[in-house]
C-alpha positions in Angstrom: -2.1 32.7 33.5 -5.2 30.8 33.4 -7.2 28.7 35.6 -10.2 26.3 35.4 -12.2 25.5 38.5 -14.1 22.5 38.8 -17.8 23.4 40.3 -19.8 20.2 40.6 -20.0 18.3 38.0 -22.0 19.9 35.4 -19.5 23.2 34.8 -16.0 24.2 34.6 -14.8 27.9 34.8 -12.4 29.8 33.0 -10.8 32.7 34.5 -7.3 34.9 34.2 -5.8 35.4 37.5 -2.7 36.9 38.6 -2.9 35.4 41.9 -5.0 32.3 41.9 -6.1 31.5 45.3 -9.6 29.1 44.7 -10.7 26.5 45.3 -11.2 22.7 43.4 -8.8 24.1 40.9 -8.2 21.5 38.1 -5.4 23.6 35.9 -3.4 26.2 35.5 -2.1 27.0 32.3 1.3 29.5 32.5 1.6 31.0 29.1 4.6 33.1 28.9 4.7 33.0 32.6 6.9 36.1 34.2 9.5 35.0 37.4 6.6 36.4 40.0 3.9 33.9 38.3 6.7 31.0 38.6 7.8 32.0 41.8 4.3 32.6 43.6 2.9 28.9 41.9 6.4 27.2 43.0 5.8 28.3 46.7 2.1 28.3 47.2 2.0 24.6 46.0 5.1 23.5 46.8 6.1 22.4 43.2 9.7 22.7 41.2 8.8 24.8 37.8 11.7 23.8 35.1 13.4 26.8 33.4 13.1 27.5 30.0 16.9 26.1 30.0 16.3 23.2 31.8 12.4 22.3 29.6 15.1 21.9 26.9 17.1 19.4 28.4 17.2 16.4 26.3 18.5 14.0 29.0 16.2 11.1 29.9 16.3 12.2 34.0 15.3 15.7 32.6 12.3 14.6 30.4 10.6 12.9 33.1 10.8 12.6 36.5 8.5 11.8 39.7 8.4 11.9 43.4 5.8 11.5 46.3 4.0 15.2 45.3 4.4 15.7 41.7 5.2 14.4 38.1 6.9 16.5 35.7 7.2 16.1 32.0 9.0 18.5 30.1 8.2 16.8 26.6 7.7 18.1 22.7 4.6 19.5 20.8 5.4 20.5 17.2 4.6 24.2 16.7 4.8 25.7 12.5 8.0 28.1 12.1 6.3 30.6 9.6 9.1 32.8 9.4 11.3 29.4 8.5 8.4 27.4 6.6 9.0 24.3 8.5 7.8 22.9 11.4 9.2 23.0 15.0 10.3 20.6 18.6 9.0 23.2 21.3 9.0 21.8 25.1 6.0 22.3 27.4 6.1 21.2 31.2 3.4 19.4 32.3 3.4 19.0 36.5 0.5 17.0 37.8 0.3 18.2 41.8 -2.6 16.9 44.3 -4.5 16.4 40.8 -4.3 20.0 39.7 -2.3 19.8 36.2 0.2 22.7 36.0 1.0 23.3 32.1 4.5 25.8 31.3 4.8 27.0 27.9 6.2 30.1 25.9 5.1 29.4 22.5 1.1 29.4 21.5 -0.7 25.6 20.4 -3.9 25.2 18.9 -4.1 21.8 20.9 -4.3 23.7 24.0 -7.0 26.1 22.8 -9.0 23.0 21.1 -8.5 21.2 24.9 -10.1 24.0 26.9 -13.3 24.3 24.6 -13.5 20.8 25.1 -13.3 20.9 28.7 -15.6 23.8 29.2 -18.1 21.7 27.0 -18.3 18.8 28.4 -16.8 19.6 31.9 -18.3 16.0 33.6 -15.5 14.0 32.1 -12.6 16.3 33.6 -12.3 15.4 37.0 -8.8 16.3 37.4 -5.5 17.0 36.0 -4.9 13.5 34.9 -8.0 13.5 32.9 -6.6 16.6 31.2 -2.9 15.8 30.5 -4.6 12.4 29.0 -7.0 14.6 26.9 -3.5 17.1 25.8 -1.9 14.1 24.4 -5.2 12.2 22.5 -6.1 15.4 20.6 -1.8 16.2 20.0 -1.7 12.6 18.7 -4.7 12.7 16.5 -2.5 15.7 14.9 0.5 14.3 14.9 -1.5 11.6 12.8 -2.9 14.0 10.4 0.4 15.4 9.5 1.8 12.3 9.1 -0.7 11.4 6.5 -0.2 14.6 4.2 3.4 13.6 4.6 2.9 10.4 3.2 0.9 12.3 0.0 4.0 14.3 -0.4 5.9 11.6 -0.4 4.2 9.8 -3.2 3.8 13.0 -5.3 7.5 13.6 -4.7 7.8 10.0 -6.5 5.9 10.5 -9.3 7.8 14.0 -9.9 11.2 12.5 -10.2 10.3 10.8 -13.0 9.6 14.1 -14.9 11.9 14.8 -17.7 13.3 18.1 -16.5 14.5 17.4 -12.6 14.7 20.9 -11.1 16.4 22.2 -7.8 13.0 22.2 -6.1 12.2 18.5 -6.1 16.1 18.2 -4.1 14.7 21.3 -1.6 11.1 19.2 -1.3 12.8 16.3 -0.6 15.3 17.7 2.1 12.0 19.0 3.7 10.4 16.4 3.3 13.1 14.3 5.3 13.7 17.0 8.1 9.8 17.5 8.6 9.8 13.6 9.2 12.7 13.5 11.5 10.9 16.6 13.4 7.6 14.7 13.8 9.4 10.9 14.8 11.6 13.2 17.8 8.4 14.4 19.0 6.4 11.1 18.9 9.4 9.7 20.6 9.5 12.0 23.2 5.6 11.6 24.0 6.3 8.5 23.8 8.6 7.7 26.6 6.3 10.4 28.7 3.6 8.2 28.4 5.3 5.3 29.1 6.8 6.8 32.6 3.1 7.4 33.5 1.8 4.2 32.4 4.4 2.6 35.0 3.5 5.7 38.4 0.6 4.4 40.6 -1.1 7.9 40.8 -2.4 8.4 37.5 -6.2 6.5 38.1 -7.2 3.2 36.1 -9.2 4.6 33.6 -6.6 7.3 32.9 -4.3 4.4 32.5 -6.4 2.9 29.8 -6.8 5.5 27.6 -2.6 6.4 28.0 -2.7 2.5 26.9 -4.7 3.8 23.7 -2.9 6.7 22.9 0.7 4.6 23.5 -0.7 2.2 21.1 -1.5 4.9 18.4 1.7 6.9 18.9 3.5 3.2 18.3 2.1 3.0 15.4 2.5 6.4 14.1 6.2 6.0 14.5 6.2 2.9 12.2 4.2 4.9 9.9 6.8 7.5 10.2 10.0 5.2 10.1 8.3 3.4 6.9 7.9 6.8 4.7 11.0 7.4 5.9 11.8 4.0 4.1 10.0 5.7 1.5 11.7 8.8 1.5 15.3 6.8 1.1 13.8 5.0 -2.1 13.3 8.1 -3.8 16.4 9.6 -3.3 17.5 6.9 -4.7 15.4 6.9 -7.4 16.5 10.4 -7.8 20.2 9.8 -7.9 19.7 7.4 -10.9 17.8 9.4 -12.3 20.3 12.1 -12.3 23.0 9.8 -13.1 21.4 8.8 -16.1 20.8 12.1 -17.3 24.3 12.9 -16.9 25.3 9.2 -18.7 22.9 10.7 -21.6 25.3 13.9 -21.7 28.6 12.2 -21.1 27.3 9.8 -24.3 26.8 12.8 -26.4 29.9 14.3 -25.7 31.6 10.7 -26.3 30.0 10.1 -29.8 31.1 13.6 -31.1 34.8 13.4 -29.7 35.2 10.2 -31.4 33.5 11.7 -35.1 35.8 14.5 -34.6 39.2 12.2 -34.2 39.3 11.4 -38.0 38.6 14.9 -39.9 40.7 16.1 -36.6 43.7 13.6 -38.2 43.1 14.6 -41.8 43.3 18.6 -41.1 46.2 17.8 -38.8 48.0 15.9 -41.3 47.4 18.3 -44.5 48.2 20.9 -42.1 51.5 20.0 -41.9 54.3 22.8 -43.2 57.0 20.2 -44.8 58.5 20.9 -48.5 57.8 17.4 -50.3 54.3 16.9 -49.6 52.6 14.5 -53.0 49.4 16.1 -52.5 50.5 19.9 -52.2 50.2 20.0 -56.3 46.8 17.9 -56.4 44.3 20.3 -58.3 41.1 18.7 -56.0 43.3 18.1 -52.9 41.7 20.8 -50.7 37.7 19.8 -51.9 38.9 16.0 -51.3 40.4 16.6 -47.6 37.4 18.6 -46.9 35.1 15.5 -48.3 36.8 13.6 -46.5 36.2 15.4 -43.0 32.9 15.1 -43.9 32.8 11.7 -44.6 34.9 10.4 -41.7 32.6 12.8 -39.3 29.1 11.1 -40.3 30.7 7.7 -40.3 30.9 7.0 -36.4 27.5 9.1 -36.2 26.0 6.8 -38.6 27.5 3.7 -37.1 26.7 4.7 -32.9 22.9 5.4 -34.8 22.7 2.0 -36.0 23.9 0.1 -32.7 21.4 2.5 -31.1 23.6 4.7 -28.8 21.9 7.8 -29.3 19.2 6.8 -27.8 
């Protein structure tokens, strides 16, 4: 657990505290809280700490809800799942409580680690806990924004790739990635998304909070129909990719069909000289087996010829 007391307004303190008990407290950050940290926070200031269970909730009610003491936001930060390669939806609680922000989480984010230097650097424009929730979401935005963009390089890469001669199983596994790590980031904007809104609509949140909640609503807006047109993009070349394939497969099917139909005629002639029957004219020919055989030849390179000329070997 770790708090950050406001002294003045030239310096914020960081400390670890079991216990926290001070004064002009501004946060407390419960990483990997135990049940006596939840249960001692819940009762000294009077606030309703979501489970793990219940931060997981997906229902609107349970996403965001507010009374006359507190706001609570369980919402999503997107954490990397090394062991998975892929990136993750984890829920952290934010409760904002007689302007002390209370932040819940069980997983580590670099956002939160980026916030505090901040804060400790430049402590005059942190006030309170709405100055910090508003300062969480900016700098989670600005990422969300940056991951966005080297999915969009992806994407076009991804284009160009499918074009290649030899389509391997890799470009199908970088394009299902491709399309879950978007669907991962659009939840999560989504989610911050209807957070922000909530708090844009509560009276507590001060003015110039409000304004910059107004900015980062506007960017996350945006980011979503950057996200929902690579998606767009991401659609196209599948698509691309399944004519491609199917034309590689035409290609084969053509082969296949060209030397089927050269094989019919020397297929006939062995067939019919193969025949066992007593009165056959050509049993007694002295050339008959070097003619049949020329004319398997023949009648083989014939349709080749021909599909050549009308260009379907191509």
């Amino acid at each position: 657990m770790y708090i950050f007391l406001k002294e003045g307004q030239k310096q914020i303190k960081k400390e670890e505290i079991h216990n926290p008990s001070h004064q002009n407290i501004i946060w407390i950050d419960l990483f990997k809280p135990i049940h006596e940290e939840i249960s001692y926070i819940s009762q000294t200031y009077n606030i309703n700490i979501p489970t793990k269970e219940e931060q997981e909730e997906i229902e609107e009610s349970a996403r965001y809800w507010e009374d006359d003491q507190a706001i609570t936001i369980n919402t999503y930060f997107l954490i990397p799942m090394r062991e998975e390669k892929r990136i993750g939806n984890q829920s952290v609680t934010f409760i904002l409580s007689e302007n002390i922000l209370f932040t819940v989480r069980y997983e580590e984010f670099r956002v939160f680690d980026e916030v505090q230097k901040i804060i400790l650097a430049n402590p005059k424009h942190f006030n309170n806990g709405f100055d910090l929730i508003s300062k969480i979401f900016e700098i989670r935005v600005e990422k969300d924004a940056d991951m966005l963009e080297g999915f969009a390089r992806s994407t076009r890469a991804l284009r160009k790739k499918v074009f290649d001669k030899d389509i391997g199983d890799d470009v199908l596994q970088q394009l299902s990635h491709l399309q879950e790590f978007n669907m991962t980031v659009r939840d999560s904007l989504f989610d911050k998304r209807r957070a922000i809104a909530a708090m844009l609509k509560s009276l507590q949140p001060h003015i110039d909070v409000k304004k910059n909640l107004g900015i980062i609503l506007k960017d996350i807006n945006s980011l979503i129909e950057f996200a929902n047109t690579s998606m767009n993009a991401l659609d196209n070349v599948q698509s691309l990719l399944t004519n491609q394939i199917n034309i590689e497969q035409n290609k084969i099917i053509k082969i296949f069909t060209v030397a089927t139909v050269a094989m019919m005629p020397p297929t006939l002639i062995g067939t019919i000289y193969g025949m066992n029957f007593k009165h056959m004219p050509e049993l007694e020919w002295s050339y008959g087996y070097p003619i049949a055989v020329g004319l398997m030849v023949i009648f083989t390179f014939l349709p080749i010829l021909y599909f050549k000329k009308r260009g379907w070997l191509h």
